[in-house]
C-alpha positions in Angstrom: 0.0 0.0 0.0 1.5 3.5 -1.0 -1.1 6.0 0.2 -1.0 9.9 -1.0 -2.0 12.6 1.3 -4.6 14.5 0.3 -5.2 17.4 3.4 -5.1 20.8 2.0 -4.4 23.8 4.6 -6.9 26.8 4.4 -6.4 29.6 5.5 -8.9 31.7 8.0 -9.6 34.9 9.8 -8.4 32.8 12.7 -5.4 30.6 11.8 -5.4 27.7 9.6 -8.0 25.0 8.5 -6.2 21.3 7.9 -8.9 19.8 5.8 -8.9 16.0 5.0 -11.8 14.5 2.8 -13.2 10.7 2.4 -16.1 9.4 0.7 -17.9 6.5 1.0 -20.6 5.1 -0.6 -23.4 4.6 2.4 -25.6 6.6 4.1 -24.7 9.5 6.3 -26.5 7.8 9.7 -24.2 4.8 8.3 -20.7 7.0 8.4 -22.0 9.1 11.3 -22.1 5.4 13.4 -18.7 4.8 11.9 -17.7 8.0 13.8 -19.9 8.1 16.9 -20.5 5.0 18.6 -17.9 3.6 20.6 -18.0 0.1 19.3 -17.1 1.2 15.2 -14.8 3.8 17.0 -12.5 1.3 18.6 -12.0 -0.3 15.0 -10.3 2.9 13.5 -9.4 5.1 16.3 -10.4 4.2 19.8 -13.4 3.7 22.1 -14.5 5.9 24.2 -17.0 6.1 27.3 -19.2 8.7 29.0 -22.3 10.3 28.9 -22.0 11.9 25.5 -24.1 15.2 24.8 -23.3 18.9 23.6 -21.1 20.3 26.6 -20.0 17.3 27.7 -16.1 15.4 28.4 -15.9 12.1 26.9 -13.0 9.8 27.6 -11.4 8.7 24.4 -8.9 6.0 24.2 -6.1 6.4 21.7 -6.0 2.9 20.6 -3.5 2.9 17.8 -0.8 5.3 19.2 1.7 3.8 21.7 0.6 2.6 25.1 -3.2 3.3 24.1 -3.3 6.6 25.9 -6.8 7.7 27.3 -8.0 11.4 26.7 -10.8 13.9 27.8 -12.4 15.0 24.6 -14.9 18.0 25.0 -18.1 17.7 22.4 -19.0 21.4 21.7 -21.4 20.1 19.4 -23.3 17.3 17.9 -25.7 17.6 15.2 -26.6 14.3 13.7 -25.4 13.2 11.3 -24.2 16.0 10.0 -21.8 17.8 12.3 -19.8 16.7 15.5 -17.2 19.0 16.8 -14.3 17.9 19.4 -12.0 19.9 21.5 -9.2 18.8 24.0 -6.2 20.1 25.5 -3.2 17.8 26.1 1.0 18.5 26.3 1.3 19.0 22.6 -1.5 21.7 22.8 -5.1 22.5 22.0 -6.8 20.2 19.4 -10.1 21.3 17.9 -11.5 19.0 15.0 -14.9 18.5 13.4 -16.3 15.9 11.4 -18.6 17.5 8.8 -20.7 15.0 6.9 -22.8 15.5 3.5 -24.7 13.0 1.6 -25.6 13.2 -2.1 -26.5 10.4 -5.0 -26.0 7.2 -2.2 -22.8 8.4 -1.3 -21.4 10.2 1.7 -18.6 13.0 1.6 -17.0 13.4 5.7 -14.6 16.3 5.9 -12.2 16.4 8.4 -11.4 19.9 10.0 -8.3 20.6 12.5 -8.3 23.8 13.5 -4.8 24.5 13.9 -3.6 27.7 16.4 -0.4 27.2 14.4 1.3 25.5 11.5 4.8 24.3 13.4 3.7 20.6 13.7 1.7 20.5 10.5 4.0 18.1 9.5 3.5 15.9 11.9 0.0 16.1 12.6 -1.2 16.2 8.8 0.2 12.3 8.0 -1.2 10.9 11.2 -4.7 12.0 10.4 -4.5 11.0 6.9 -3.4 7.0 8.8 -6.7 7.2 10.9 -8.7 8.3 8.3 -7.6 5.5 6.1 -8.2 3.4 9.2 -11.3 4.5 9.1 -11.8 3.2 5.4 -10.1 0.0 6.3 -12.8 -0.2 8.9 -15.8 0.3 6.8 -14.5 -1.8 4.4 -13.1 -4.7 5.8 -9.7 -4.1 3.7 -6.2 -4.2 5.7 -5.0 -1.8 7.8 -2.7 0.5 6.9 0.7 0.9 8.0 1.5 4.1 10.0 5.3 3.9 8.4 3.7 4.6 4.9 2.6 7.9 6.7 5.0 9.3 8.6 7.8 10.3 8.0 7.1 9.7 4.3 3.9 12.3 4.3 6.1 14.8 6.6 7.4 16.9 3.6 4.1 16.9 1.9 2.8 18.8 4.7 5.7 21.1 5.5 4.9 22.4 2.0 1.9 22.8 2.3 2.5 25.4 5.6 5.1 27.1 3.6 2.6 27.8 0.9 1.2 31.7 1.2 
């Protein structure tokens, strides 16, 4: 497997946008599971427990990174299935993602939004989202698991450029 990254940086009134895009041909209630319940979480990213609701902290286990970390992951909002948004603060600074989905002709288009304070670890951060997203796929579709040494450091430069971009 030789994946490609595909994140594009946008640029906003308040920093940067990392943007990452998959489609897959289901339903959005269908890929909003995938991203939602703990169960189909665990197969692509982690599981998580709590009592999950808009202003809430969720634990989140980091299954695939080493020693399966857990986390406290803030949901600032949850529209189903078309928008959850995630925040969290941890030693390598403040992460804020959402998970936008849309669904159009039996297929369904989730964009991935980090919004990034700063661009300094872009290179870091941009190939392992690109891995869990493709977990992600993998998950849904029952094909292997990617490797994370396809990713990183082989996506690193990719990324780099893409911050260096104005």
């Amino acid at each position: 497997m030789n994946p490609r990254p595909t994140g594009k940086l946008v640029r906003t009134a308040t920093g940067s946008d990392l943007v990452l895009t998959r489609t897959f041909r289901a339903s959005a209630e269908d890929v909003w599971a995938s991203v939602t319940e703990p169960e189909r979480t665990a197969r692509w990213f982690g599981s998580w427990r709590g009592d999950a609701a808009p202003g809430r902290t969720i634990k989140v286990q980091m299954a695939f990174e080493d020693q399966a970390p857990w986390c406290d992951m803030h949901i600032d909002a949850c529209e189903p299935p078309w928008r959850l948004a995630l925040s969290a603060t941890d030693e390598f600074g403040a992460w804020r993602i959402e998970l936008l989905l849309s669904e159009a002709d039996g297929s369904t288009r989730l964009q991935f939004v980090q919004h990034l304070d700063t661009e300094e670890q872009l290179g870091e951060i941009g190939p392992g989202w690109e891995y869990y997203l493709d977990m992600l796929v993998a998950a849904r579709d029952g094909s292997p698991e990617p490797d994370f040494d396809a990713y990183f450091p082989a996506m690193k430069p990719y990324f780099i450029d893409l911050a260096a971009r104005t």
